[in-house]
Steps between C-alpha positions, in 0.01 A plus 500: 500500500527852674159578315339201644622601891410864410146346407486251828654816730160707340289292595579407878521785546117630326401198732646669837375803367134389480577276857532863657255668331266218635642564853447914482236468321604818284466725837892594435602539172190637298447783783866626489518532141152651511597743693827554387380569156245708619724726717725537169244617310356728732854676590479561092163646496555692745827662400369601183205633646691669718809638323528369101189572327249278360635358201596122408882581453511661833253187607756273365815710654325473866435087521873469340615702828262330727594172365896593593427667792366158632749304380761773666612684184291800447634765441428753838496835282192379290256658796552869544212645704384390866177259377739337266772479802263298727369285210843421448526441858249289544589295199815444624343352842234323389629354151812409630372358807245304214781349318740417740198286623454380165859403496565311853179313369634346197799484689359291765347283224786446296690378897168309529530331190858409542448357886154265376683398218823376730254365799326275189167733566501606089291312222720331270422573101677254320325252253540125378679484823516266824403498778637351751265444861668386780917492590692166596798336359304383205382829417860642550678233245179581293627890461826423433444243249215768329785770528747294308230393255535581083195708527557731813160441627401784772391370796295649738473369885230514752590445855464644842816595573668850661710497191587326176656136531543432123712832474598712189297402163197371669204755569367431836154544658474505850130287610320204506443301132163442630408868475364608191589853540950335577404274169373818331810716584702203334316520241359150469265566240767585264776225589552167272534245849455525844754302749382367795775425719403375895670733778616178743399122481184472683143375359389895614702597214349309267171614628634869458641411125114343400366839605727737273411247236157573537561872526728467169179319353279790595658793370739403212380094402643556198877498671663166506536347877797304593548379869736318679336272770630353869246227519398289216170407683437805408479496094163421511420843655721670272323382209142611609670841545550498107874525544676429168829284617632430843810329577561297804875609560502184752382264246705630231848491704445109601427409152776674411737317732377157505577521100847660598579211755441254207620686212806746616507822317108487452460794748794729338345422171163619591609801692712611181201479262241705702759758651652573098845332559773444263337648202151303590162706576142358562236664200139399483503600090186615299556296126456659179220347285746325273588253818158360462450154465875433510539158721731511770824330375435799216459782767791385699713517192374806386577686873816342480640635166363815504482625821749222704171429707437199707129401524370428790131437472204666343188694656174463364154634658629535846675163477892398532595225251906399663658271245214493239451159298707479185151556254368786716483783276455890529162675515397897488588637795729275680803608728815342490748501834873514396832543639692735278791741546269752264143494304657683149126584358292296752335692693444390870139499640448761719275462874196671321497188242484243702183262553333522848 
């Protein structure tokens, strides 16, 4: 683990380091140590010239002092006569003045770095992660429920916002999700699903939610696209935008309690299963080749002995089958969804293998 944040800490901070020398355009850096170098060497020419005799040992001898009279250790006794007083002189001045300006620079950077990174103003370089555009209550359930989660999924959130909302464990990035270059700094290209969550209730959300859909398409159409939608007259646009699955939190909620009204408990029962309750979890599972062409009745009796799985339905092509026909039997490539309190040797199907 501590090699993995050394590795993510490396690599914001390479990205800062090229955002800056974008912004200088190497007018700061590259000179100083230019010149730096240059005055180093110089001071150790010149001292042998001057005092030492032309040899490489005495060569060698005069950059060692040089180099510690720069960096405040040389030793003062090294120059004896009046030229090799003033070079020393004027190494001291100039070379210290060099790297002390060398130093407040990477200074500065290293207070940069630390201030973009808390303002959400840094690039983000995890991978397989999510990202999650937009901050409401949904989104804020979402990152708790992704925090408490068997596979610690990072999460990565883009939002305009003066500071972090989703707090410690979430990376944030400060802009708008329709930006390519805020996508690019969360590193959309790399994540397994994008999150579209609306900031308020209005149709003008939804609007603003199709738009970083199509700017997810754009750059990264690779990354899966989930959104959570005010209006349902709006599905239809959705849909043209390419957008892999959108939920209608509305829609979903008066199902949910129009069953609950006639069947009490319906509603706790539901909220168990997809929130991992009580030793139940929701896994979309990728079958090993030996499931094939079991029938249902055989599957569910399989899951159930083996792995103490309930099946829920099977996903073929793109397509949900919920309580399959008795004589519907297993093909290549077919997804089961189950409620189980763990897979044992089932593997569960990652974002990245999911059908469009």
């Amino acid at each position: 683990m501590a090699g993995i944040i050394n590795v993510s800490i490396l690599k914001r901070l390479a990205w800062h380091l090229r955002r800056v020398r974008r912004q200088f355009g190497g007018r700061v850096f590259r000179p100083l140590l230019i010149a730096l170098v240059a005055v180093v060497l110089l001071a150790a020419i010149g001292i042998t010239l001057a005092e030492k005799g032309v040899t490489y040992r005495s060569f060698g001898k005069s950059m060692y002092w040089a180099v510690t009279t720069v960096l405040g250790q040389g030793d003062s006794s090294y120059a004896t006569s009046a030229w090799g007083w003033t070079i020393s002189w004027l190494l001291a001045l100039f070379g210290v003045a060099m790297l002390a300006t060398v130093t407040g620079a990477i200074v500065g950077f290293v207070i940069d770095f630390l201030l973009k990174e808390g303002q959400g103003m840094g690039a983000a370089s995890y991978e397989g992660h999510i990202v999650v555009c937009g901050w409401n209550g949904t989104a804020r359930e979402l990152v708790a429920e992704f925090r408490s989660d068997d596979y610690q999924a990072k999460v990565v959130l883009v939002h305009d916002a003066e500071r972090n909302p989703a707090g410690d464990g979430v990376y944030f990035v400060r802009g708008d999700a329709t930006s390519s270059e805020d996508l690019d700094r969360a590193g959309i290209t790399r994540a397994a699903a994008a999150v579209v969550c609306p900031v308020d209730a209005s149709n003008e959300a939804d609007m603003h939610s199709i738009l970083i859909v199509l700017a997810i398409e754009s750059i990264a159409p690779a990354v899966r696209t989930v959104v959570e939608v005010n209006n349902p007259a709006h599905l239809d646009h959705f849909r043209r935008a390419n957008v892999d699955e959108v939920l209608v939190t509305s829609r979903l909620a008066s199902h949910l309690l129009a069953r609950t009204a006639m069947y009490p408990g319906l509603g706790e029962l539901v909220t168990d299963i997809v929130s991992g309750g009580h030793g139940s979890e929701l896994y979309r599972v990728v079958l090993p080749d030996e499931y094939v062409g079991f029938t249902i009745d055989a599957l569910s009796a399989r899951l159930r002995t083996e792995h103490e799985a309930t099946l829920l339905a099977v996903a073929r092509d793109g397509t949900t089958f919920s309580n399959p026909r008795a004589d519907f039997t297993l093909a290549q490539g077919d997804h089961v969804v189950v409620v189980a309190e763990s897979l044992g040797r089932l593997s569960p199907l990652q974002s990245g293998g999911l059908p469009r």
